[in-house]
C-alpha positions, 0 to 999 in steps of 0.5 A: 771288028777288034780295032773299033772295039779296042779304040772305043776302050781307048777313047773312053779314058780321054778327056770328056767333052759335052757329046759323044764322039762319033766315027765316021759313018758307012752308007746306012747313016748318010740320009741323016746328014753328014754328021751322023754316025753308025759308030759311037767312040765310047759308051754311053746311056739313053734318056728319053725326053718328051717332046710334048710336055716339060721334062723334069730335066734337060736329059729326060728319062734315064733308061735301062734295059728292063726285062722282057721274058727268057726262055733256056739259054736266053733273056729278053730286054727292052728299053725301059725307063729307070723309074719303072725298072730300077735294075741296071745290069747292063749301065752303057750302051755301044755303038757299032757299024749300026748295032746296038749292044748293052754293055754288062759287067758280065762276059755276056752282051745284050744285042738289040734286034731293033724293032719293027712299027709298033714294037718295043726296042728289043735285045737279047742276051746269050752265052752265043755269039750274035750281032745287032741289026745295023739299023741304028745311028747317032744324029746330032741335033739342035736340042743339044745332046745327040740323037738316036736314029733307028731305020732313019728316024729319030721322031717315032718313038714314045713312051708307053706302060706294058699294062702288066707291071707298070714297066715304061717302054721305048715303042718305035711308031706306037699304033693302039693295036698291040698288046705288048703295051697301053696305047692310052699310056703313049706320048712321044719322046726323043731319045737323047744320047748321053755320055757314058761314065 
């Protein structure tokens, strides 16, 4: 797991081009095409872009990880629009084999669990050691900047409010019988993959 990690450091600092480079892909991304990828070159964001109404711009909502809770030795993220929670301690995002990691200015990681239907994108972050479900990968995709892909699917995310402190969330499969957001809120979303700084 060292190589890939030196290389991505290596190939951020070569000169920048309008996608993310991606790695060739293991097995867990070949229904999505040949071109899709478990592993990004380099960093990078997310934004989430609507699908069914017109965006502010061609990217779409800048996204960070926002809060979610801690308990002794642990915090707890999801994905959550910039505009609802503007505090970025974790500013790119790395690819790898499949799993997600936040990318902090600390020596901690935020490592993403995934998520389950209905459920927000979560992550967690700990002074332990830990590895991400390898359950996510990039898509290129005809809009133009590459997709996130998360158990096969790049079409069942929305945007939703928690309810509780207008925090804007990344729901995998929205149905309205959860607690953890507004259902009325939700409206769907891609999520873009933008080239990291």
């Amino acid at each position: 797991m060292v190589f890939p990690r030196i290389l991505a450091i290596v190939l951020c600092f070569l000169g920048s081009v309008v996608a993310i480079p991606v790695m060739p892909s293991v097995a867990g991304c070949d229904s999505l095409g040949t071109n899709a990828s478990d592993t990004a070159a380099r960093p990078f964001t997310l934004a989430a872009l609507n699908t069914t109404l017109p965006n502010a711009n061609s990217t779409g909502a800048p996204l960070v990880l926002g809060q979610n809770g801690e308990i002794e030795g642990a915090e707890f993220e999801v994905l959550s629009t910039w505009a609802s929670f503007p505090d970025n301690d974790w500013p790119t995002l790395s690819l790898d084999t499949g799993g997600l990691y936040g990318n902090s200015q600390t020596q901690y990681q935020a490592v993403s669990s995934g998520a389950t239907n209905g459920t927000t994108v979560n992550f967690m972050t700990t002074s332990r050691t830990s590895y991400a479900n390898q359950v996510f990968c990039i898509v290129p995709s005809p809009l133009g900047l590459p997709l996130l892909a998360l158990d096969g699917h790049v079409d069942e995310f929305s945007l939703c409010s928690n309810g509780k402190e207008s925090q804007n969330n990344v729901i995998y499969n929205a149905t309205h019988k959860s607690y953890e957001y507004n259902y009325s809120t939700c409206y769907p979303v891609v999520l873009q993959v933008v080239e990291g700084l």
